[in-house]
C-alpha positions in Angstrom: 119.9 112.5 4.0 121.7 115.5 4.7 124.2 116.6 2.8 127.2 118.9 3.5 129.8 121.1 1.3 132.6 120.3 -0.3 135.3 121.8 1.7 135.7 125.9 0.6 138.7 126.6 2.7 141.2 125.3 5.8 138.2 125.6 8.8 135.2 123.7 6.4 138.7 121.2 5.3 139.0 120.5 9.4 135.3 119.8 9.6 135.6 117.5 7.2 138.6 115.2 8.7 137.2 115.4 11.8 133.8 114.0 10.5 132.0 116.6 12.5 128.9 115.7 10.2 128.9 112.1 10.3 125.0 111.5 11.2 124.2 114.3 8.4 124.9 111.6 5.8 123.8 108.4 8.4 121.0 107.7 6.2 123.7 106.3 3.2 125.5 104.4 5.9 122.8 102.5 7.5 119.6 101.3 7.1 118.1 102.2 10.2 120.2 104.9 11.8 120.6 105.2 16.0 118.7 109.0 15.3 118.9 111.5 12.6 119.4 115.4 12.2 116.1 117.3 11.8 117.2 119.4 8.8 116.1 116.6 7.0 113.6 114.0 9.1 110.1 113.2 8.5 107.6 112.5 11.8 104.3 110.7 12.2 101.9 113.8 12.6 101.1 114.9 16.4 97.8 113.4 16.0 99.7 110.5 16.6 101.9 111.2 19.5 101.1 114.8 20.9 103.6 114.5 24.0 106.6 114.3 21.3 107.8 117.8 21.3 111.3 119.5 20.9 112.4 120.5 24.8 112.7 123.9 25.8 116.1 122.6 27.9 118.0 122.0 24.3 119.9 125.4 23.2 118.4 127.2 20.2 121.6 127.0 18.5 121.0 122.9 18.0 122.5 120.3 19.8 120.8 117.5 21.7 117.4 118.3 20.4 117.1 115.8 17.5 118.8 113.2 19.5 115.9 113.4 21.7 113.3 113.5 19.2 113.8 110.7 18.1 114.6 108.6 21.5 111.4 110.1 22.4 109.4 108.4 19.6 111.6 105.3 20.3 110.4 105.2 23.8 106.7 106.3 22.1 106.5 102.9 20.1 108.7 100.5 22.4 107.9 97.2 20.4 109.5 98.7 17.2 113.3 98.0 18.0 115.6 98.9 14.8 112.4 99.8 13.0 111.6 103.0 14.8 113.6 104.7 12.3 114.4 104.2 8.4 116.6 105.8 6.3 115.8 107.5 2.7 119.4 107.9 1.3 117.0 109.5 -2.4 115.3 112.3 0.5 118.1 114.9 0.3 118.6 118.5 1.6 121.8 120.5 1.1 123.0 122.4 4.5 124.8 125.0 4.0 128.6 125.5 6.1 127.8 127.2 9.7 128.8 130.5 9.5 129.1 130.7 5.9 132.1 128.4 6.3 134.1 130.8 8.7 135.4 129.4 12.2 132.4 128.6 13.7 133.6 127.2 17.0 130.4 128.7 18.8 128.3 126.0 16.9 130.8 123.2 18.0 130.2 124.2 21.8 126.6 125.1 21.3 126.2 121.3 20.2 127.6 120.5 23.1 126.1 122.1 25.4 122.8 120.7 23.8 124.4 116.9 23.6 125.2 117.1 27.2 122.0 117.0 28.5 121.3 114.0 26.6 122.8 112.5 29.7 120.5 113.7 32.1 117.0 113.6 30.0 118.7 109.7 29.0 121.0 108.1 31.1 120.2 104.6 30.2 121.2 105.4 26.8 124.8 106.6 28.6 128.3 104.7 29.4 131.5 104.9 31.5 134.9 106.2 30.6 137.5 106.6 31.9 138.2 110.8 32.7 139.4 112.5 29.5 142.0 115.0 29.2 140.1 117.9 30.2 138.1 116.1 33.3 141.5 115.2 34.4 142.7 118.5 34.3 139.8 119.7 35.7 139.0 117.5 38.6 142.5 115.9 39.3 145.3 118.2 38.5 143.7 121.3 39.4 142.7 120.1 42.6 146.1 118.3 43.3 147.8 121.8 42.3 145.6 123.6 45.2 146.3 120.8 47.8 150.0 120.6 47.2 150.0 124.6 46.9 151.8 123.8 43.6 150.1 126.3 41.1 153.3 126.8 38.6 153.6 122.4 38.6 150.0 121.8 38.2 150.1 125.0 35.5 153.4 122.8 34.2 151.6 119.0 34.5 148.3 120.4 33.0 150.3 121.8 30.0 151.8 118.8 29.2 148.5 116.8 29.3 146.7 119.5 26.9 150.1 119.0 24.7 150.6 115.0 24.5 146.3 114.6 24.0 146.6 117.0 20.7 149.5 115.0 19.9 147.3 112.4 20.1 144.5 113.7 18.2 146.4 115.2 15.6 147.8 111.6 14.8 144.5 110.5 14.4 143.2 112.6 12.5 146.5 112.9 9.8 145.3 110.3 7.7 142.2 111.7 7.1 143.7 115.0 6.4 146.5 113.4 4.3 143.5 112.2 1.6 141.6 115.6 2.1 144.5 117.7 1.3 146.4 115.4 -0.8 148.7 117.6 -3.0 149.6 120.3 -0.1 152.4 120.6 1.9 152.7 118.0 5.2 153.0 121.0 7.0 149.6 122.5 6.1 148.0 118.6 6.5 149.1 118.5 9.8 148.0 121.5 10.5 144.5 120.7 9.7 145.3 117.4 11.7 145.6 119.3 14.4 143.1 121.9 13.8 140.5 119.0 13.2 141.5 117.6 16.7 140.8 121.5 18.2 137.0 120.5 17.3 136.4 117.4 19.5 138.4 119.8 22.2 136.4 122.1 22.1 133.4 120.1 22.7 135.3 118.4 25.2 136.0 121.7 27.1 131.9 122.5 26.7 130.3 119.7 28.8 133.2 119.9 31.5 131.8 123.5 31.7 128.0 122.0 31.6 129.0 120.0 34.4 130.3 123.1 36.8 127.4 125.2 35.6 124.5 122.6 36.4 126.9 120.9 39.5 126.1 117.6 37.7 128.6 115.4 39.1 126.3 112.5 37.4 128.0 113.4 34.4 131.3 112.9 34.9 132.8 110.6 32.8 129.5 110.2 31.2 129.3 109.7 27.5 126.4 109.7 25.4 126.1 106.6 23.1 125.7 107.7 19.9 124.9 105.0 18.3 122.1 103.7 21.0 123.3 100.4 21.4 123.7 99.3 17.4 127.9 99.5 18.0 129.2 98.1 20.9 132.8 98.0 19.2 133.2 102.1 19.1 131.4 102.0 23.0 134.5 99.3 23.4 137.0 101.1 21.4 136.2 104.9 23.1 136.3 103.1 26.6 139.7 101.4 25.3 140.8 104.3 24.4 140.0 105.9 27.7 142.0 103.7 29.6 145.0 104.3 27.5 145.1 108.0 27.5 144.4 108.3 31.3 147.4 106.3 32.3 149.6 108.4 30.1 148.0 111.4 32.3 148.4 110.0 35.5 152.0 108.7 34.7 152.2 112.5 33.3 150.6 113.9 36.9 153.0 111.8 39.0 155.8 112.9 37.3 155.2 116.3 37.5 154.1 116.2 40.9 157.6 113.8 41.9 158.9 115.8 44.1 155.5 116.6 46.5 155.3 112.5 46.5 159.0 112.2 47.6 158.4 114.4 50.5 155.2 113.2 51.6 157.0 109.5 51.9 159.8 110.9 54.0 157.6 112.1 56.4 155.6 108.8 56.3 
């Protein structure tokens, strides 16, 4: 098990409602976790299995790498299901706050990044959603702007997406940061609501701009499945959830855009 800081100050408190480091401590949580972060994770030696290597295509900065690692060895012994990994909650290492616990939104994106090509190297451990805030920024608004020769309504529409999904966010992370921060102000705990939320954005934000930079339109409202198959509730819920937030944005885009529709059906 890996084990994480007590919060030191309001960035490490936002890591900690969002639950950035939930597979750090997976090993307390389950038996035999989906995969498992290599600060702490023991191997059968290469004698064993010498094509299991860490890819160069991961970034240096982590992200993605142990998730392969250990879908690799899953692939390596096929016939061991569940049992490919175990957990030792009594194995622990403490990991120290990225950054020394100062905003560390580099590490957020650089997991990302990493995480992203998880789709590629894996795609049958992968599932469909519906586009999330940013992909429908991205690839509907923004295009819908250019066609309609609309920039200050698409800059308008997008706003209001970015706004109502951080809204959103914020509201789901309040509880969280209600506990944490129990004793402070509601201002300040919504705050950090909010400020968790910026996390998951920002990651967000990364593998929309893995998917320009590589032209992997595969990806596209591609999500990795954390949990390999062991949840199919949270693949549920997220795809749920999907559904949800992208008719709010499309009611949101039509909306906004009224006025090119209105026209368009007079000429019709």
């Amino acid at each position: 098990m890996t084990t994480l800081p007590e919060a030191t100050n309001t960035w490490t408190t936002m890591l900690r409602v969002c639950n950035v480091g939930y597979f750090y401590g997976v090993s307390k949580l389950r038996r035999h976790p989906p995969w498992a972060v290599t600060a702490n994770l023991l191997v059968r030696g290469s004698r064993f299995n010498p094509t299991i290597q860490f890819k160069e295509c991961y970034p240096k900065t982590g992200g993605g790498e142990d998730i392969d690692l250990v879908y690799q060895y899953k692939a390596f012994y096929p016939t061991s299901g569940l049992l490919a990994t175990a957990a030792v909650p009594e194995a622990i290492v403490k990991h120290p706050w990225w950054n020394g616990g100062n905003l560390c939104y580099k590490q957020i994106r650089g997991w990302a990044w990493g995480d992203s090509m998880c789709i590629l190297e894996w795609p049958s451990k992968t599932f469909m959603t519906f586009p999330n805030w940013i992909e429908h920024v991205t690839f509907i608004i923004l295009p819908l702007a250019i066609y309609t020769k609309q920039p200050v309504t698409g800059l308008a529409v997008g706003s209001v997406v970015i706004v109502f999904e951080h809204l959103i966010k914020m509201s789901r992370y309040l509880p969280a940061a209600l506990k944490q921060c129990e004793g402070d102000s509601i201002f300040y705990q919504l705050y950090v609501a909010l400020g968790a939320g910026t996390v998951l954005s920002a990651q967000e934000i990364t593998r929309v701009n893995a998917i320009l930079r590589r032209f992997s339109l595969y990806s596209i409202c591609r999500r990795v499945d954390w949990f390999d198959g062991q949840e199919p509730r949270i693949k549920l819920d997220i795809q749920f959830g999907s559904i949800i937030r992208f008719v709010l944005n499309v009611g949101i885009t039509s909306i906004g855009f009224g006025s090119y529709w209105q026209e368009w059906l007079n000429q019709v």
